[in-house]
DRENVO-944716 format. One line per 4 residues: number of its first residue (from 1); their letters; for each residue x, y, z of C-alpha. Coordinates in Angstrom, 3 decimals, m for minus. Layout:
REM DRENVO-944716
NUM	a	X Y Z | ...
REM end
This chain:
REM DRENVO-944716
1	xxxx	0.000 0.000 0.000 | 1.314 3.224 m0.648 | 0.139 6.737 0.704 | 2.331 8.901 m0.573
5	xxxx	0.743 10.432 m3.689 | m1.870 11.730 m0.941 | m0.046 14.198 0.940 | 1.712 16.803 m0.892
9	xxxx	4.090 18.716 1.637 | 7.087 17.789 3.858 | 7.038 17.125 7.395 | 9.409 19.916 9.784
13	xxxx	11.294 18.544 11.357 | 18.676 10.085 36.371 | 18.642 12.276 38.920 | 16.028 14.474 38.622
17	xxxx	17.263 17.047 41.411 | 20.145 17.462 39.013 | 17.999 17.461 36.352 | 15.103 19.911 38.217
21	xxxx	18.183 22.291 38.988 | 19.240 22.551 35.639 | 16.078 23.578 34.095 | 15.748 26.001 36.779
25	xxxx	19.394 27.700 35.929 | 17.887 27.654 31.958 | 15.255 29.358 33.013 | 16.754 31.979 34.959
29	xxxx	18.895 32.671 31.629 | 15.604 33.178 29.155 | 13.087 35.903 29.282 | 9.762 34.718 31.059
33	xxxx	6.635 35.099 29.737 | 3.382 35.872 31.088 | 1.034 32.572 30.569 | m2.322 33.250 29.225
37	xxxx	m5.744 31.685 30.649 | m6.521 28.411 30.411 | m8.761 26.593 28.041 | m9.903 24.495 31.085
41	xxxx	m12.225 25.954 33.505 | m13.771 23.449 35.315 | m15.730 23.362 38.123 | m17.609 19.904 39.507
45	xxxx	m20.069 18.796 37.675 | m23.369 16.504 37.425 | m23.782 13.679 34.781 | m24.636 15.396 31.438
49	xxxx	m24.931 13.362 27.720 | m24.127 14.593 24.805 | m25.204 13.280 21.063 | m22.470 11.635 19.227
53	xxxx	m21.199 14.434 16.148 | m20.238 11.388 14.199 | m19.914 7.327 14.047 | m17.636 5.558 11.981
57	xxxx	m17.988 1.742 11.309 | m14.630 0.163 9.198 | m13.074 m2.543 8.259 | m11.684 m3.509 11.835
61	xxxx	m13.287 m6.361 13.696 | m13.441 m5.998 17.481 | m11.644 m2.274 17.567 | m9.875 m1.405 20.534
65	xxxx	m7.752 1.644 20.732 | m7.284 4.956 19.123 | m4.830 7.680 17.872 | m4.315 10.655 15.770
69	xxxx	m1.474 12.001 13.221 | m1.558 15.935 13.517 | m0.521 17.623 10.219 | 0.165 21.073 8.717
73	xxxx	m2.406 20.736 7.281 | m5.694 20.006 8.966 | m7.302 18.164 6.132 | m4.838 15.249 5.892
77	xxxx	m4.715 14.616 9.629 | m5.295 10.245 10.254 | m6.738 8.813 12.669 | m5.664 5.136 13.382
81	xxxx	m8.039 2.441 15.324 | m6.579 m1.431 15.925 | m9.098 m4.443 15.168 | m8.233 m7.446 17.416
85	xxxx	m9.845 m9.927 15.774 | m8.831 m9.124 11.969 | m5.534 m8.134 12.347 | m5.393 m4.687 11.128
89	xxxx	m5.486 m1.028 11.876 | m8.278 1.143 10.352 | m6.678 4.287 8.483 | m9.441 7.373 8.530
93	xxxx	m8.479 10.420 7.084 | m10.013 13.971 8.420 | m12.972 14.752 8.282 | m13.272 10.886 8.812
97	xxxx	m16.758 10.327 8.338 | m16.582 8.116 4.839 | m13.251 8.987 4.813 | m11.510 5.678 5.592
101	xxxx	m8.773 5.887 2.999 | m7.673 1.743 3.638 | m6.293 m0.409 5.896 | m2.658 m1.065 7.735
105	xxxx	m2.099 m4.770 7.565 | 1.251 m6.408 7.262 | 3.468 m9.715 8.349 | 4.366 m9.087 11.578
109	xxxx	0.665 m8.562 12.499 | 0.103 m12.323 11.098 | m2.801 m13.420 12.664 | m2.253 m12.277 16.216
113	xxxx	m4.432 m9.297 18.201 | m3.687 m5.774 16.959 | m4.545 m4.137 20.378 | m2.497 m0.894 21.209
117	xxxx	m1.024 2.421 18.558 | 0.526 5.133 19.663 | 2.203 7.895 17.251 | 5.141 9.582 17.812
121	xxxx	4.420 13.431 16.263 | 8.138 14.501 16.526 | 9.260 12.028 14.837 | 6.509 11.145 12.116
125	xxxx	6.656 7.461 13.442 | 3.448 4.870 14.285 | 4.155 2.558 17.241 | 1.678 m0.518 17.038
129	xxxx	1.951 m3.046 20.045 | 0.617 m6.841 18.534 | m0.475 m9.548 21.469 | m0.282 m13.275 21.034
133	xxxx	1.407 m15.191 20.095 | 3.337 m12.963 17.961 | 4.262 m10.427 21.115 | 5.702 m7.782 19.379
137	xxxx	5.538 m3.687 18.450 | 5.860 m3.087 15.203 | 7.012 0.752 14.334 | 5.879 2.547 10.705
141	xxxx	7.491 5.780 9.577 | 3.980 8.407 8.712 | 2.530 9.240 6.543 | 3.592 6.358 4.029
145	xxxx	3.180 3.663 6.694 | 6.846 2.134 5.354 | 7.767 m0.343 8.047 | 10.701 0.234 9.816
149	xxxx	11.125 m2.486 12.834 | 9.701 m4.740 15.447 | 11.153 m5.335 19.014 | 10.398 m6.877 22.036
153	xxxx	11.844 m8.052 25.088 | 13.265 m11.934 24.417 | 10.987 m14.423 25.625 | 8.233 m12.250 26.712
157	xxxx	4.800 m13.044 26.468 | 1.880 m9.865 26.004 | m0.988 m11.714 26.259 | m4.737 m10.547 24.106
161	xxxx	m4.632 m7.520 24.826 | m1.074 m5.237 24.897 | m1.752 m1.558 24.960 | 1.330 0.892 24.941
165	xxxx	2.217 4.850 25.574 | 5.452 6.856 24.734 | 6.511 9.623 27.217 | 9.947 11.737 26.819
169	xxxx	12.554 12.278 29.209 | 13.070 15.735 30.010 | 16.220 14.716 28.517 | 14.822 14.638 24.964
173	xxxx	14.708 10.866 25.152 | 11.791 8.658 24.615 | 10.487 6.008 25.958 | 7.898 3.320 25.127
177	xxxx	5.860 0.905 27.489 | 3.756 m1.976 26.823 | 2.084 m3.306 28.817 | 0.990 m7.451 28.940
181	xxxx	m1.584 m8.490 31.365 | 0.694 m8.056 35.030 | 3.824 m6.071 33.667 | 5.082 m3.157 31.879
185	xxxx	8.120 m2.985 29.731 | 10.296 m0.217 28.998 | 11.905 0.536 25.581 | 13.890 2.622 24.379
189	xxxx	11.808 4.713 21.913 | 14.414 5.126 18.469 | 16.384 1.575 19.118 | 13.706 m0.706 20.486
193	xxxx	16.279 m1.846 23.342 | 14.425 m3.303 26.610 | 15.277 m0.948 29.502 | 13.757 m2.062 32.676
197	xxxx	9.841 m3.689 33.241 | 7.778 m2.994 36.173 | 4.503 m4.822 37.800 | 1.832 m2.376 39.403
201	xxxx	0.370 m5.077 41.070 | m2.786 m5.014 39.001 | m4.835 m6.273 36.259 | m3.930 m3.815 33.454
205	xxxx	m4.236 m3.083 29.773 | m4.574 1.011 28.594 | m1.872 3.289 30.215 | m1.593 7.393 29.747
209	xxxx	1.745 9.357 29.589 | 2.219 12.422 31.099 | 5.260 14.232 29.753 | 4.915 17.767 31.517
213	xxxx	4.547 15.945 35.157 | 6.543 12.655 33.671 | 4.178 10.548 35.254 | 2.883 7.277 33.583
217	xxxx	m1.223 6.487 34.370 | m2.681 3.277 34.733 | m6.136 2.260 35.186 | m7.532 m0.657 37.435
221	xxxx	m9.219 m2.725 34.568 | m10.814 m4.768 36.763 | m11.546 m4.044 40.167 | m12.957 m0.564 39.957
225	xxxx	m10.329 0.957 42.290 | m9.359 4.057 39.678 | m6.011 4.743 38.561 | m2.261 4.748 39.858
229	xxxx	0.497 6.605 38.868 | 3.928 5.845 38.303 | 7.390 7.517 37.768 | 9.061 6.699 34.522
233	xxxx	11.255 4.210 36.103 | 8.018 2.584 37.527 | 8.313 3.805 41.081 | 5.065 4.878 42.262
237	xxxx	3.972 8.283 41.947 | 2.133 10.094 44.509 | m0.105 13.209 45.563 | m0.873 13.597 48.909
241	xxxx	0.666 9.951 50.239 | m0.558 7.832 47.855 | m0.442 6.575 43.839 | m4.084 6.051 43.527
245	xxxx	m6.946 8.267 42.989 | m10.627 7.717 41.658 | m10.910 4.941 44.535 | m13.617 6.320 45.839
249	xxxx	m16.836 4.340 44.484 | m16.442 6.425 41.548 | m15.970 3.728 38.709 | m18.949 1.316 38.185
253	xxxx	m17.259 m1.112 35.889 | m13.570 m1.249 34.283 | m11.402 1.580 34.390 | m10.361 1.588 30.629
257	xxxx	m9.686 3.750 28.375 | m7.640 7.027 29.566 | m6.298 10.245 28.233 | m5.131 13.565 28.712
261	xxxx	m6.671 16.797 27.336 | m3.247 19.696 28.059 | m3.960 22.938 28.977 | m1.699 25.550 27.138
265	xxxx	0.003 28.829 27.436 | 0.090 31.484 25.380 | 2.635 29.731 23.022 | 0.631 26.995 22.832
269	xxxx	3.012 24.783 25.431 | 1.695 22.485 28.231 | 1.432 24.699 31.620 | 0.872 21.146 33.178
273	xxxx	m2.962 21.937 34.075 | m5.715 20.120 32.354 | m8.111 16.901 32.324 | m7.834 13.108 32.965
277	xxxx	m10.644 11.668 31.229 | m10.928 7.705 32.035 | m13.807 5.286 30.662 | m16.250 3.649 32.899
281	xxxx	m16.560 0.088 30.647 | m20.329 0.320 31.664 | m22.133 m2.047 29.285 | m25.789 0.237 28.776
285	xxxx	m24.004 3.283 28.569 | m19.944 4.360 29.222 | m19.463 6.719 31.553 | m16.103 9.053 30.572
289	xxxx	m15.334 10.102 34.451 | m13.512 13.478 34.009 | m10.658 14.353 36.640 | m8.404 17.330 37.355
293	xxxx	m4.890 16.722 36.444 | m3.527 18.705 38.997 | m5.672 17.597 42.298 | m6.682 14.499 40.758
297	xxxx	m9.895 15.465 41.740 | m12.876 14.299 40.806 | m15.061 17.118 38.496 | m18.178 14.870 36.843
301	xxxx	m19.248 12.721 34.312 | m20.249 12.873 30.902 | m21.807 10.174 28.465 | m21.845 9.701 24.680
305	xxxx	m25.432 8.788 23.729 | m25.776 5.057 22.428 | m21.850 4.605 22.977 | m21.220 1.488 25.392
309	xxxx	m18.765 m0.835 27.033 | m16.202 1.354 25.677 | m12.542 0.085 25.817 | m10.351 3.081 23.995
313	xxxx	m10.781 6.225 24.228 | m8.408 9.634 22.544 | m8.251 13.114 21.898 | m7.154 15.383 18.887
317	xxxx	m6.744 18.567 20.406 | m5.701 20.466 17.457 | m7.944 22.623 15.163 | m10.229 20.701 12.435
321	xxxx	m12.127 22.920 10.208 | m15.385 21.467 12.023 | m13.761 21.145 15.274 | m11.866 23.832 16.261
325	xxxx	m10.913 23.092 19.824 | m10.406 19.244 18.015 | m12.390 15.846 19.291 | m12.639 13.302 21.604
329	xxxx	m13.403 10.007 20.542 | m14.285 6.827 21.989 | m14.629 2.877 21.149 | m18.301 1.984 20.914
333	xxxx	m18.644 m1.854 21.766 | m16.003 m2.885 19.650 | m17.492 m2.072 16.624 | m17.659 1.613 15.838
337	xxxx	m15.757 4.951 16.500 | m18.029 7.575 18.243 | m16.586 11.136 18.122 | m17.488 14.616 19.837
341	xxxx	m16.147 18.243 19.482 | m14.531 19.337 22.515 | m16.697 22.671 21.909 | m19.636 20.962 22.635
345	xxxx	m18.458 19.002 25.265 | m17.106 21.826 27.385 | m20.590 23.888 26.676 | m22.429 21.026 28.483
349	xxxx	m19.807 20.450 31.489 | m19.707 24.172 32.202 | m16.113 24.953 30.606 | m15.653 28.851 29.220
353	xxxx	m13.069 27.829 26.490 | m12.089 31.877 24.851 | m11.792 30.849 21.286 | m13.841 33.233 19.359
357	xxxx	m12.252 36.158 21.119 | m9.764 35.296 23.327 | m9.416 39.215 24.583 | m13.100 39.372 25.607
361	xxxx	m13.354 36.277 27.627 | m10.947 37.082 29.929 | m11.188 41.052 29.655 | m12.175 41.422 33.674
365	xxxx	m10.532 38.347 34.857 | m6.697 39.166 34.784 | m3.648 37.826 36.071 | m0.518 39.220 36.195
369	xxxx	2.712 37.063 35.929 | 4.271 36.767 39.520 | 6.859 39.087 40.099 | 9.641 38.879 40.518
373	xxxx	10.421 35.723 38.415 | 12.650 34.292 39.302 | 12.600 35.606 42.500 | 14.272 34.318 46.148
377	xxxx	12.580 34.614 48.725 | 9.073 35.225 47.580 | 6.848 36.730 44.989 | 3.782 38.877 44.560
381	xxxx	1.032 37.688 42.049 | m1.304 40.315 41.301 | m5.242 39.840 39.231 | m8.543 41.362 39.117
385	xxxx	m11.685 39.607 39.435 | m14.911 41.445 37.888 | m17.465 40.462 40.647 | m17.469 39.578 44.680
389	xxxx	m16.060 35.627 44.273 | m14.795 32.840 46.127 | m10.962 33.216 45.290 | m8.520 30.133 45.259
393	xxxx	m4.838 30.038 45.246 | m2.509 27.321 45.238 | 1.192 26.450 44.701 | 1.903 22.996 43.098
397	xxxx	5.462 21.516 42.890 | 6.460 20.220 39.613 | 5.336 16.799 40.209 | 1.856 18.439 40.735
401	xxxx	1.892 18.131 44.376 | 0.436 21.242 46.375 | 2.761 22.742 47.995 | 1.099 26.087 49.866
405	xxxx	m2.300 27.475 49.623 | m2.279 31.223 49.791 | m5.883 32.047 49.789 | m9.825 30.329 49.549
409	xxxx	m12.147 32.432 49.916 | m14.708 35.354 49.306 | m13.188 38.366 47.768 | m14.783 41.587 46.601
413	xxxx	m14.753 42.875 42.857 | m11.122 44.616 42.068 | m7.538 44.315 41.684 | m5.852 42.046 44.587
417	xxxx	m2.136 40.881 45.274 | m0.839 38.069 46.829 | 2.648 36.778 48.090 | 4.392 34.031 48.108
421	xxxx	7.094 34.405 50.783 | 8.519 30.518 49.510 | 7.392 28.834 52.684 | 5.381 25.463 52.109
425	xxxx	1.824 24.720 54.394 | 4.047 23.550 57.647 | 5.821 27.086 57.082 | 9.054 25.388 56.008
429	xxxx	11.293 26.772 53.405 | 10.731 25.138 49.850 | 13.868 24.296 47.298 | 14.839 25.953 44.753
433	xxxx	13.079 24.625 41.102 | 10.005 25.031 39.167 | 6.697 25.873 40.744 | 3.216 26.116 39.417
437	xxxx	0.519 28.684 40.774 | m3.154 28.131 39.786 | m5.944 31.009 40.485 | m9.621 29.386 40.367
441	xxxx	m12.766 31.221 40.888 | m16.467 29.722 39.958 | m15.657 31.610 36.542 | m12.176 31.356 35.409
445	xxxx	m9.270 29.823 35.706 | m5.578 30.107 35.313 | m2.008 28.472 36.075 | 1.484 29.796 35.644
449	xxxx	4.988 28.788 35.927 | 7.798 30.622 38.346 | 10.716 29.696 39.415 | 12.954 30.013 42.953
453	xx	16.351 30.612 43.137 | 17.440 30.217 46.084
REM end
């Protein structure tokens, strides 16, 4: 098969203390910024359904899992969806809907389960992780599909259902996992070379990466008790004591499906805030329970009408011409892609996304960068608020863990300021590094970077 004549333009191109002081000296070298609002604010929610914006049925027999290519231009981005129980990987081309343009099959596939993809936008590469009792990931360079190679660790056994994730290093490096029924293993992402393998002590399948908090997620696919986290090396990762959130009689079936929809800066960079979004495998109707990244707090729930015992579930958060704040898309019982606009899902959750004009929406909510930045030993953040609100304030380290909370509660309309004087809750000095402030009222919302030098 060949895709070439279809797209017409050329792609562009461990300690971490030492590590978290390094980026910190960088830092205090470049010019900072002030970060803009973010697309995400989210208050908790009730259970809300939303009508499907389109439904795809392919060529793929028992589909499982779902990514996207992002392109220059928005007309030839692909979406890819595995089919266990054919062998193959549907190929749909925007805007999807009787768009699918064919199908990825090929040897090392054979006749085993196609269960996990994962695409590598950097790098223009296609990561596709194949179950038994071939147990192997097969990589394709995009958008041709050319293959490339297949690795795997010697003698190792993925089971049905192998999902995978890529997350990279703050080094630059990458790094795949795949996951069989107990374990993950660790790859290196350009080579294929096994690094290390960890075993979370659950039943598992889908797994997230976070690259701004370098966290990996992993849902409980069978015993409804939410999701853990892990550090890339597979240590556990953890907020307030512990790895595991969404343990709370939240899920009502398997945790499955999970992804992450990044809040941005100005520049269009990760500011680490943003959704977890994790599918409740219900079998009359999924439930997509939506969580903040930072708190890992629990916001709400939202349904896709008719869409059931969904198992993948992903996000193109890029602009479509239909779609400007992209989809979200989900497996509906094996058989068909559902997809929404993210528009239309944050209209019904409560979300005020400024994309029409950006300069109105947040016209008489304003935040100031902190100042100074970088700044030892503390640092005034200054904003106006339009109205008499409940006012929130909180310092999170780099790892997402909140550090200090300046200020909750009712403030009057005008211009306030408030200082950080580097101290954490127990009024103990913080280290030096990279610290994140978020600003919540029932209206807006905002987070920012800053940095101590101490």
């Amino acid at each position: 098969m060949n895709f070439s004549g279809q797209f017409k333009w050329i792609t562009n191109e461990s300690s971490e203390r030492l590590f978290l002081l390094l980026f910190t000296f960088i830092l205090f070298q470049l010019p900072v910024s002030a970060q803009t609002g973010s697309p995400c604010n989210l208050n908790p929610f009730a259970t809300v359904t939303l009508e499907p914006d389109f439904e795809l049925v392919g060529a793929g027999e028992n589909i499982d899992t779902i990514d996207f290519w992002d392109t220059p231009d928005a007309n030839n981005t692909l979406m890819f969806v595995t089919a266990k129980d054919n062998s193959l990987i549907e190929v749909w081309q925007y805007p999807f809907v009787g768009n699918q343009i064919d199908t990825l099959e090929h040897s090392t596939f054979g006749e085993s389960k196609v269960n996990g993809v994962v695409v590598d936008q950097e790098e223009d590469l296609l990561y596709v992780s194949i179950g038994e009792s071939i147990n192997t990931v097969s990589v394709f360079s995009l958008p041709d599909l050319t293959f490339i190679h297949n690795f795997n660790k010697p003698g190792v056994k993925l089971g049905r259902e192998p999902n995978i994730t890529l997350l990279e290093l703050p080094s630059g490096d990458k790094r795949i996992y795949v996951s069989s029924k107990t374990t993950v293993y660790i790859h290196q992402a350009d080579s294929g070379n096994f690094i290390s393998e960890f075993t979370p002590g659950r039943i598992i399948e889908t797994m997230a990466a976070d690259n701004f908090h370098q966290v990996i997620y992993i849902p409980d696919e069978t015993e409804q008790t939410g999701i853990y986290a892990y550090h890339p090396n597979g240590d556990p990762y953890e907020r307030n004591g512990t790895n595991n959130f969404g343990n709370n009689g939240i899920f009502d079936e398997d945790a499955e499906g999970i992804w992450l929809y990044r809040c941005t800066d100005e520049n269009g960079e990760d500011n680490g805030s943003g959704l977890i979004v994790v599918s409740d495998q219900r079998q009359d109707l999924t439930d997509f329970e939506v969580f903040d990244r930072l708190s890992w707090e629990h916001l709400g729930t939202f349904n896709i009408n008719g869409v059931t015992n969904t198992d993948g579930i992903s996000s193109f958060q890029g602009a479509l011409p239909d779609y400007p704040e992209g989809v979200f898309v989900a497996i509906n019982d094996d058989s068909e892609t559902a997809g929404v606009g993210w528009r239309k899902i944050f209209d019904a959750i409560g979300a005020i996304v400024a994309i029409d004009d950006p300069v109105e929406e947040i016209r008489n909510f304003h935040i100031s960068s902190n100042y100074p930045n970088p700044f030892n030993p503390g640092t005034t953040i200054t904003y106006q608020i339009p109205k008499n609100t409940r006012t929130k304030l909180t310092i999170y380290n780099i790892l997402g863990q909140p550090v200090r909370e300046l200020l909750n509660q009712q403030q009057q309309a005008g211009e306030h300021q408030v200082y950080w004087d580097g101290l954490d809750d127990n009024a103990l000095p913080v280290s030096s590094g990279i610290y994140i402030y978020k600003f919540t009222t029932p209206e807006y919302q905002y987070s920012g970077k800053m940095t101590l030098m101490r």
